[in-house]
N, C-alpha and C positions, 0 to 999 in steps of 0.2 A: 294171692290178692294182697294190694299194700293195703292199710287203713288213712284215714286222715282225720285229719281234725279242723271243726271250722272254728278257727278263735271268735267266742261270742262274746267275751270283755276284753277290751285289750289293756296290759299290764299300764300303771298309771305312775309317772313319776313320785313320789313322797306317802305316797297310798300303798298302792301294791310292792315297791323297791324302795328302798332310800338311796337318797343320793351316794353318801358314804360306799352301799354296794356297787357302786357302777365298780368300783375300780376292786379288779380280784386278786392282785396280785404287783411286786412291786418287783419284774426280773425285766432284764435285756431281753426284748423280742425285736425278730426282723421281718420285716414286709418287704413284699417284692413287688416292683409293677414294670410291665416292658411296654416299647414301643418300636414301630418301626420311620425309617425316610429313606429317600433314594435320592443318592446322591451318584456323581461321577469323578474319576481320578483317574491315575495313570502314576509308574511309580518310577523313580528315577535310578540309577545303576544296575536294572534290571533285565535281566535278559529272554524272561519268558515274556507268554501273551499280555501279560498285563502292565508291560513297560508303553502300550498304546491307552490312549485315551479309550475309558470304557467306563458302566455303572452299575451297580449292585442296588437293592431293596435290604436293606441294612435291617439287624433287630438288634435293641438293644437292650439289655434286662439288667436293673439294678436292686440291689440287694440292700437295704438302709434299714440300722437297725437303733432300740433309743429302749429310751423308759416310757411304758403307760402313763398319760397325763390322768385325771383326776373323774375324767369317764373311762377310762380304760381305752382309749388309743395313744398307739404310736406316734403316727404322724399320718393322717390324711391323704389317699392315694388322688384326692383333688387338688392337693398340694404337690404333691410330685409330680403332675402333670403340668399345673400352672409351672414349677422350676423349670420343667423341660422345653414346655412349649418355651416361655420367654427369653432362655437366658442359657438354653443349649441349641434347641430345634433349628434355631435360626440362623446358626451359622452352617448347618450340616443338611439340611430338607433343600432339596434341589438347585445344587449348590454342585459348582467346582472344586470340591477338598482344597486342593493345591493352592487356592488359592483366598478362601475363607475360614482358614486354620492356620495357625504360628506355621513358620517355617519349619516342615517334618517330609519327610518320606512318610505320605497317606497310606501307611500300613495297617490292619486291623492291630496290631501292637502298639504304635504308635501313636491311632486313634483311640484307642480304648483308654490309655493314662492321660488323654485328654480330658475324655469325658468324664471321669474319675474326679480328677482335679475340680470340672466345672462345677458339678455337684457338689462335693466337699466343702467348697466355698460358700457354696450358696446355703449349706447347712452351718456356717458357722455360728455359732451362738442361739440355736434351736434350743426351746423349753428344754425339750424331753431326754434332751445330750445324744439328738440323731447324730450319726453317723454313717458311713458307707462304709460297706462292709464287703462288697463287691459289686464289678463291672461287669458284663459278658458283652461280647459286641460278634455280631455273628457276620457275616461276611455272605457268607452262602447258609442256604440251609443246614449243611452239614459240616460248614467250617468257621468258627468262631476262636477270638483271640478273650484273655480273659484275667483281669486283675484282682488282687486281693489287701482288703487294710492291711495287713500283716506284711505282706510283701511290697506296699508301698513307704510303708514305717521303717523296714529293713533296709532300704535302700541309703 
């Protein structure tokens, strides 16, 4: 049998915690939040089935990592959602790749250091010194392409 507890005070800011303790710790932590869209593409020099026009249910999961602000978050996964929906989503959610994305061969390779990029920018000059830390951009369920700072730094 599990037990529970029913909270009968609930913890009070400057009473029960101080402000000071919000924040436990002053290390690089990363949070991750994914989304999916379904877009359509087709590739070009290609000679399998997907040299035709066809579409995927995309997922994509980013990894951004930063310093705890002054309650002890990261960055806000309502924020990562607001960057995505605004100022990514829009060019990739039911959409013709080919033709709402720089001039690329719409590869999950070639999409992913997109998406990378889009983010990145949009984090530039965040409090917390977020960053992205990684891409994954999944294609199929069981097939994803997949970037990392380190290998975009390398280049």
């Amino acid at each position: 049998m599990y037990g529970f507890t029913i909270v009968e005070n609930l913890q009070k800011i400057d009473k029960d915690i101080k402000r000071h303790e919000l924040k436990y710790h002053q290390k690089r932590v990363m949070v991750s939040k994914e989304f999916t869209f379904d877009a359509a593409h087709h590739l070009h020099c290609y000679e399998g089935k997907c040299k035709n026009l066809h579409g995927h249910t995309y997922k994509v999961i980013f990894g951004i990592s930063g310093f705890v602000d002054d309650i002890g978050i990261v960055m806000d996964f309502g924020d990562i959602k607001t960057i995505w929906k605004e100022q990514i989503e829009i060019h990739l959610d039911h959409r013709y790749l080919n033709d709402t994305l720089p001039n690329m061969n719409t590869t999950a390779e070639n999409m992913v250091v997109w998406i990378y990029e889009k983010m990145e920018e949009a984090l530039d000059g965040h409090p917390q010194e977020c960053r992205v830390e990684f891409v994954k951009l999944y294609e199929t369920p069981t097939s994803f392409a997949e970037v990392r700072r380190e290998w975009m730094n390398d280049a």
